[in-house]
C-alpha positions as CSV (number, residue, x, y, z in Angstrom):
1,X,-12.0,-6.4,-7.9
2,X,-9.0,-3.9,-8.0
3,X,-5.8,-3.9,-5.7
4,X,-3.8,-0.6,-4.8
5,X,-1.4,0.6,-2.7
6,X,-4.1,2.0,-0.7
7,X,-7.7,1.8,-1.6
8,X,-9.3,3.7,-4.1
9,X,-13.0,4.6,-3.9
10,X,-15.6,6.0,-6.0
11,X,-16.9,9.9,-5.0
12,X,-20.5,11.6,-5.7
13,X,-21.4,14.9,-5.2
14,X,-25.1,14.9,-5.0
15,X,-26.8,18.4,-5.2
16,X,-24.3,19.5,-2.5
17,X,-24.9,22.8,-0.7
18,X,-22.8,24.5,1.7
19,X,-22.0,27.6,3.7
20,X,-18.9,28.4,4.6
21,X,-17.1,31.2,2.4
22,X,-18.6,34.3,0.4
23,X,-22.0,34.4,0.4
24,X,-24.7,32.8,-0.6
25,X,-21.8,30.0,-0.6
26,X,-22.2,27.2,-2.9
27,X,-25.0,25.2,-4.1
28,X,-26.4,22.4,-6.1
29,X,-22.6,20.8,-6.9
30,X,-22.9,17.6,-8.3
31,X,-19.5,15.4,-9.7
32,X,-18.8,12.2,-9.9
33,X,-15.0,11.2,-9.0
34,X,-14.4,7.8,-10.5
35,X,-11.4,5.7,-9.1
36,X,-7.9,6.4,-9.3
37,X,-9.1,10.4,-10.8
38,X,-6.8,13.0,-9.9
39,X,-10.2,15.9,-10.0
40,X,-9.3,19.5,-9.8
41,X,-11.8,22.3,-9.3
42,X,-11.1,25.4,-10.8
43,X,-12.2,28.8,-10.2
44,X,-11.1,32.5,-9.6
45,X,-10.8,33.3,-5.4
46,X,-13.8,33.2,-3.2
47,X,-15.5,31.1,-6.1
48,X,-16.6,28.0,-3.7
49,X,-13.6,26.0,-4.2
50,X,-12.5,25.4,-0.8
51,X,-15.8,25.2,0.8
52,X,-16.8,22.1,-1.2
53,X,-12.9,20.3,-0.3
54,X,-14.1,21.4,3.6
55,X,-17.6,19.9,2.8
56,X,-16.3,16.6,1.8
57,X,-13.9,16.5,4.6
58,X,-16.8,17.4,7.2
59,X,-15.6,20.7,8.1
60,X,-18.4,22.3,6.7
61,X,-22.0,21.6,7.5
62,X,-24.4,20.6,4.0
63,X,-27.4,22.1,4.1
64,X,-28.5,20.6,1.3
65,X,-27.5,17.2,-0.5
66,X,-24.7,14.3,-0.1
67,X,-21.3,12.8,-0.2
68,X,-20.7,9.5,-1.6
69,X,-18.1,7.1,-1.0
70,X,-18.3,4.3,-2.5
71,X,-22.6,4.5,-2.2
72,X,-22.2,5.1,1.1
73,X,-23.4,8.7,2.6
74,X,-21.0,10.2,5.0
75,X,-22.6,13.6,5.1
76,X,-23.1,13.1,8.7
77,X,-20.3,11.1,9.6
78,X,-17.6,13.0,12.2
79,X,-14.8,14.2,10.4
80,X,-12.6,11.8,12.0
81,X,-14.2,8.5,10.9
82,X,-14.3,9.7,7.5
83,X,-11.0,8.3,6.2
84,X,-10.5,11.8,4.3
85,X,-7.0,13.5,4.8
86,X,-7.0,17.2,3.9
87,X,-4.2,19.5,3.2
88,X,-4.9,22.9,3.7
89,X,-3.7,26.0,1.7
90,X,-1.2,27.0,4.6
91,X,0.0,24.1,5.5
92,X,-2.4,24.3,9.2
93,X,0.8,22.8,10.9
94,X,1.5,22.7,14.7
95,X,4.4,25.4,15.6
96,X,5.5,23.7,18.3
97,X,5.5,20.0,17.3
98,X,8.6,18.9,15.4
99,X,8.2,17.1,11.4
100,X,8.8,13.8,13.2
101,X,5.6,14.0,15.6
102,X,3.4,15.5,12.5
103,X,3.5,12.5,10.5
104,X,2.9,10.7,14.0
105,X,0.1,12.4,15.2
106,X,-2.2,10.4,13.4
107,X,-1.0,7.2,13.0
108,X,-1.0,7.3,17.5
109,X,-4.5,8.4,17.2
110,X,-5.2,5.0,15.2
111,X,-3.7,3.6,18.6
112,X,-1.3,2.1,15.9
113,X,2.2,0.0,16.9
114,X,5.1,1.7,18.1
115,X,7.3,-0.2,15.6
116,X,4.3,0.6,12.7
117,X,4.4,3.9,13.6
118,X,8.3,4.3,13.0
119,X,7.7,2.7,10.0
120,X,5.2,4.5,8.4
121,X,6.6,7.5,9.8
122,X,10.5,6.8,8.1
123,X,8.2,5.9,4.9
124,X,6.6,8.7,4.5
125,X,9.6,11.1,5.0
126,X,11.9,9.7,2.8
127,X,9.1,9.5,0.2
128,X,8.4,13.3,0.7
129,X,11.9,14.4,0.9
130,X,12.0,15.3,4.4
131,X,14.6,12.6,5.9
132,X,16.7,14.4,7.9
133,X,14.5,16.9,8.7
134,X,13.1,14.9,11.6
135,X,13.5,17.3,14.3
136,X,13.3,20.8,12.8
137,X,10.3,22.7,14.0
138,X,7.8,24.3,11.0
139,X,9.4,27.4,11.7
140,X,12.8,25.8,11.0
141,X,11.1,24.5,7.0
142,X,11.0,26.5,4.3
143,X,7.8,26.6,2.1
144,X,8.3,23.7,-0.1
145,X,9.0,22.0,3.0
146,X,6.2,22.7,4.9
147,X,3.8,22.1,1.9
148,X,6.1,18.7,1.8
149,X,5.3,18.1,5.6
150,X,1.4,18.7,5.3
151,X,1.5,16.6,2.7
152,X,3.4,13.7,4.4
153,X,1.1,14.0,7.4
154,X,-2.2,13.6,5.4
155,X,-0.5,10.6,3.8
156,X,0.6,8.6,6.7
157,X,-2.7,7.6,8.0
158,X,-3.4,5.7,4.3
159,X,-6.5,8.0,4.3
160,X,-9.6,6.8,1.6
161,X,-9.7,9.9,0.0
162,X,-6.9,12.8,0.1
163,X,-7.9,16.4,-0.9
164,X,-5.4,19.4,-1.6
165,X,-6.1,22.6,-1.2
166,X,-4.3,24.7,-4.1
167,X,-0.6,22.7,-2.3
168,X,1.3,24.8,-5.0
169,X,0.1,28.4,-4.4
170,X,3.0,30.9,-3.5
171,X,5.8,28.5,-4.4
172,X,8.6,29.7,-6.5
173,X,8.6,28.2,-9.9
174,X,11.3,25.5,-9.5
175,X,9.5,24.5,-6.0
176,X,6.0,24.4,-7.7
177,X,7.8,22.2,-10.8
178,X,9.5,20.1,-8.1
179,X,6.2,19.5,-6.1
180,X,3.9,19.2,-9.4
181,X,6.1,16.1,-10.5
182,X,5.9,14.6,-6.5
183,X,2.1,14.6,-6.6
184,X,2.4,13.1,-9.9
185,X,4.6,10.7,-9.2
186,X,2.5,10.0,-5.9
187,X,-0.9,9.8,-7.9
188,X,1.0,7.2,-10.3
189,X,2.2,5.1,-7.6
190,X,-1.4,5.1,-5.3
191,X,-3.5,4.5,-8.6
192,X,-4.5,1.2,-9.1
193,X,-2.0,-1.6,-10.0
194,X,-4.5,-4.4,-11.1
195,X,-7.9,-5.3,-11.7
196,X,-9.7,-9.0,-12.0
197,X,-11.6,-10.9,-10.3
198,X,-10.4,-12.0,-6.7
199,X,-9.2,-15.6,-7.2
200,X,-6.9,-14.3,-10.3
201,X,-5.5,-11.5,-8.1
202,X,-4.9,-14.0,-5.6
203,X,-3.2,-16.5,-7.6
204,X,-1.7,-14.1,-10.1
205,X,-0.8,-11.0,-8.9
206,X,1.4,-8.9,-11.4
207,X,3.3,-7.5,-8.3
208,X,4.8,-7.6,-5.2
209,X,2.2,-5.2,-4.1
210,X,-0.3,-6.8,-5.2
211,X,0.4,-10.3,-3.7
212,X,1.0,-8.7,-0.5
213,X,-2.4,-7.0,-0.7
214,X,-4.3,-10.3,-0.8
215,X,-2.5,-12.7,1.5
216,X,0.5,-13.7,3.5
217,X,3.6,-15.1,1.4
218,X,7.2,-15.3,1.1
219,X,9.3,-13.8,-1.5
220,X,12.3,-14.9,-2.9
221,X,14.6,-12.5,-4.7
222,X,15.5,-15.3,-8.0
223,X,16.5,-15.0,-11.6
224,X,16.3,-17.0,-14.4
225,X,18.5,-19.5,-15.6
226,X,16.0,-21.6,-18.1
227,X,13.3,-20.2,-20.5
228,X,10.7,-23.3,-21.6
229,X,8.0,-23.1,-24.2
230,X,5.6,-23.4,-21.3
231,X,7.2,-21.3,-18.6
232,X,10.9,-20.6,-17.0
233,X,13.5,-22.3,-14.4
234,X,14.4,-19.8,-12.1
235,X,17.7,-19.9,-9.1
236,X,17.6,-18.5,-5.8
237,X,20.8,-16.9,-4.4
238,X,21.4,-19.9,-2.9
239,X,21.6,-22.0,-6.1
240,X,18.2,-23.9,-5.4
241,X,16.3,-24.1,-8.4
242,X,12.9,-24.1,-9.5
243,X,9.9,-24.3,-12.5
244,X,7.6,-21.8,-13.1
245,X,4.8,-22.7,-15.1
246,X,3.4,-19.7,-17.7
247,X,6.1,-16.8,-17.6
248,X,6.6,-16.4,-21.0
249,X,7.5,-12.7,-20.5
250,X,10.7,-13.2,-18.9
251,X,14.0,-13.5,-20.8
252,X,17.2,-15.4,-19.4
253,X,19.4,-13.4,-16.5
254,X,16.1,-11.7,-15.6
255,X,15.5,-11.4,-12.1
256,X,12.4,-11.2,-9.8
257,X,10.8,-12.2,-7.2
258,X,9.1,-15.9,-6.6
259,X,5.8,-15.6,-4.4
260,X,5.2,-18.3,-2.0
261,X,2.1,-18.9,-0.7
262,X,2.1,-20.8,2.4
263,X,-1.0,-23.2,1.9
264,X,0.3,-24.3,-1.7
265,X,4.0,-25.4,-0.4
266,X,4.5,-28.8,0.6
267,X,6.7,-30.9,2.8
268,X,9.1,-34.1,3.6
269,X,12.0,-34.9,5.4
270,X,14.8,-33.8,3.6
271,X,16.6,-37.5,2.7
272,X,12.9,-38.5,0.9
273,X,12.6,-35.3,-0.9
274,X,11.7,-36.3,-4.8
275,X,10.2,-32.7,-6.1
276,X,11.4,-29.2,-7.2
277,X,11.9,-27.8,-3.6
278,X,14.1,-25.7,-1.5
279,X,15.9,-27.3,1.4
280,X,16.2,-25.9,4.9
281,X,15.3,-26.6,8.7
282,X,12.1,-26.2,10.9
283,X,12.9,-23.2,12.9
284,X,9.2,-22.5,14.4
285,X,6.3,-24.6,14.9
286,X,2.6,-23.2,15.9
287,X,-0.6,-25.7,16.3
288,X,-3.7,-24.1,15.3
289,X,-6.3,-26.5,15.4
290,X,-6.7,-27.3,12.0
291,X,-3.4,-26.9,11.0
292,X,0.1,-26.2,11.6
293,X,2.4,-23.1,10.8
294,X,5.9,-23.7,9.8
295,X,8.7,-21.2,9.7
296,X,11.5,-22.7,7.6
297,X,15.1,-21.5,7.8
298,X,16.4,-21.4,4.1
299,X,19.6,-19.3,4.6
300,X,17.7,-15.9,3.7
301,X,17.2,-12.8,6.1
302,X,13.6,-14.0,6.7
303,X,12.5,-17.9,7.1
304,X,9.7,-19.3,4.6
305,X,6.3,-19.8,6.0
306,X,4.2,-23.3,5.4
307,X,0.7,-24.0,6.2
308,X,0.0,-28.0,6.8
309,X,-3.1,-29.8,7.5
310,X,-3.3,-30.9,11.6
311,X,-5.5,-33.6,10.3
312,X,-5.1,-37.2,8.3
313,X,-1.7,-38.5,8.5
314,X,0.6,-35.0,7.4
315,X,3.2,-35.8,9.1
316,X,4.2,-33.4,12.0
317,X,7.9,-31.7,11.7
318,X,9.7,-30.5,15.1
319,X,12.1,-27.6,15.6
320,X,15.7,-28.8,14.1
321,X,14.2,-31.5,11.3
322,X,15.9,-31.3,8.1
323,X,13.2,-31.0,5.1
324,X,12.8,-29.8,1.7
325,X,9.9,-27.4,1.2
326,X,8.5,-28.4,-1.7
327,X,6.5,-26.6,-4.5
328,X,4.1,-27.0,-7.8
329,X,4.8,-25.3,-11.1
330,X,1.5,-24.5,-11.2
331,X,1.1,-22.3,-8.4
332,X,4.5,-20.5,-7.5
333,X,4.2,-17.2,-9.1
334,X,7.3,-15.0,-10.3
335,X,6.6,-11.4,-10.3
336,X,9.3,-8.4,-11.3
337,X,11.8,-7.5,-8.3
338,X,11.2,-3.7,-8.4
C-alpha cells in the first residue's frame, strides 16, 4: 500500500486509436504510466500528441482499444466521472468568470462544503502564485498567469490523473523557467510519500501527511528534551512531557510533531493519574454505542480527541472533569514538524 497527497494510479494505453486531429489521426498507442511518472509525449505539431491527452480525458472518442486506470477501463466512462483534470494549450478559461470562481467551479460541482470550498480554493492559489489575484478577470492575467490559473483549476478538484497540454508553449524564457520549477516542485510534492503495508502506515507514518491519510489523530507541535538508547523524551509547549519508544533519528532540541491516535490514548481522573500523560479537562462528550468520543481541552488551539470503550466498567467522564490523557511509548508516534 502507498500514501500520497492525492492518489496515484497506474495508466495503460492499450492499442489506443483515435480521431480527432490530422488525418488518419493516431493509432495503435500503447504506454504504460507507472505511479508517481511525470510521462511526456513528444512530437513535432499535428503529430497525435494532443489527441491521445483528449483521448484519455474522454474528449475524444476511441475507435479502437483502451484506457487503464488502475485495471479498470474507462474508455466509456463520461468525461466527468473520470477523475482526469486536463489543461489545455490556451488555457480554455471562462472570460467572464473571475480566478476566484475558476478554481471553484469544480469543487461546487462536487456539491463540496462552503467552508471546503474556501479552503481548497485559498490552497490552491497561494500554492500557484495567484493570492491576490482573486478577482481579476482572465483578461486582467498575463500569460504565466493564466497558464498558473488553468493549472490551479485542474488541481483543486484533487483529480486521479492530471494531463498538460504543452503548459509552457509561448512563455518567455524566465516565465517558462519559473513554471518548469512549479510543476516540478508540484510533481515532487504529489508523488508518493510512503509505501508498506497498511498496518505499518497506520501505526508508523513517516509524516504528517501520511498519518492524516489513514486516520483521525491529534498533533502536538513538541521537541526533544531526552535522547534514550531505545527512543526519546519529548516536551509540549506546555511543558508536559512524554516517551517515545524507537526514534533514534532525532537529536536533542529537535522539534516535531507527536501523533495521537485517539483509540490508543487512555484515561483517569486527574488526582489518580500514575502514567506519562497530558493533563487537561473534558470539554465534549458524544455516545456512540460502542464507545465514547472525548474532546479534551489541553491548552492548545485545538482540543485532543479520545476514543473509550462504552462497555465493561471504563469509567464515563462528564463535561468539566479534570483528567490526565494518558499514553503508551509504544504507540505515540513523533513525526518531523514540516
Amino acid at each position: 500500500m502507498s500514501t500520497a497527497t492525492r492518489p496515484l494510479v497506474d495508466i495503460r494505453l492499450d492499442g489506443l486509436d483515435t480521431r480527432g486531429g490530422a488525418p488518419p489521426g493516431v493509432r495503435g498507442v500503447s504506454v504504460h504510466i507507472r505511479y508517481g511518472e511525470f510521462f511526456t509525449f513528444l512530437g513535432p505539431p499535428n503529430s497525435g500528441k494532443s489527441d491521445v491527452l483528449r483521448a484519455i480525458a474522454g474528449f475524444l472518442p476511441i475507435t479502437q482499444g483502451r484506457v487503464l486506470v488502475d485495471g479498470d477501463d474507462i474508455s466509456t466512462v463520461p468525461p466527468r466521472l473520470r477523475g482526469v483534470g486536463y489543461v489545455f494549450q490556451d488555457g480554455a478559461l471562462w472570460p467572464h468568470l473571475p480566478v476566484r470562481e475558476h478554481v471553484a467551479y469544480g469543487l461546487r460541482q462536487q456539491r463540496l462544503a462552503a467552508d471546503e470550498i474556501e479552503r481548497r480554493v485559498a490552497t490552491v492559489l497561494d500554492r500557484l502564485a495567484l493570492a491576490g489575484a482573486e478577482t481579476l478577470k482572465p483578461e486582467n492575467l498575463t500569460l504565466e498567469q493564466r497558464r498558473r490559473l488553468a493549472l490551479a483549476r485542474a488541481l483543486a478538484v484533487e483529480p486521479r490523473v492530471l494531463l498538460l497540454d504543452e503548459p509552457l508553449a509561448n512563455l518567455d524564457p524566465t516565465a517558462r523557467k519559473a513554471l518548469r520549477l512549479e510543476l516540478t516542485k508540484l510533481h515532487r510534492d504529489l508523488a508518493v510519500l510512503q509505501v508498506g503495508e497498511p498496518a505499518v502506515l497506520y501505526h508508523q507514518p513517516q509524516s504528517r501527511a501520511v498519518a492524516e491519510a489513514l486516520g483521525p489523530a491529534s498533533f502536538l507541535p513538541v521537541h526533544v528534551v531526552e535522547v534514550r538508547d531505545l527512543g526519546v523524551v519529548v516536551e509540549t509547549q506546555r511543558g508536559d512531557r512524554v516517551p517515545v519508544a524507537g526514534s533514534g533519528a532525532y537529536r536533542l532540541g529537535d522539534r516535531g510533531l507527536l501523533v495521537l491516535r485517539p483509540e490508543t490514548l487512555a484515561m483517569t481522573e486527574a488526582a489518580m493519574a500514575r502514567g506519562p500523560g497530558i493533563p487537561g479537562h473534558v470539554a465534549l462528550r458524544v455516545f456512540e454505542g460502542a464507545r465514547h468520543l472525548y474532546e479534551i481541552e489541553i491548552g492548545t488551539s485545538v482540543p485532543l480527541r479520545v476514543e473509550l470503550p462504552a462497555v465493561g466498567d471504563t469509567r464515563v467522564f462528564r463535561l468539566g472533569d479534570r483528567v490526565r490523557v494518558e499514553m503508551s511509548s509504544e504507540t505515540v508516534i513523533l513525526v518531523p514538524d514540516a
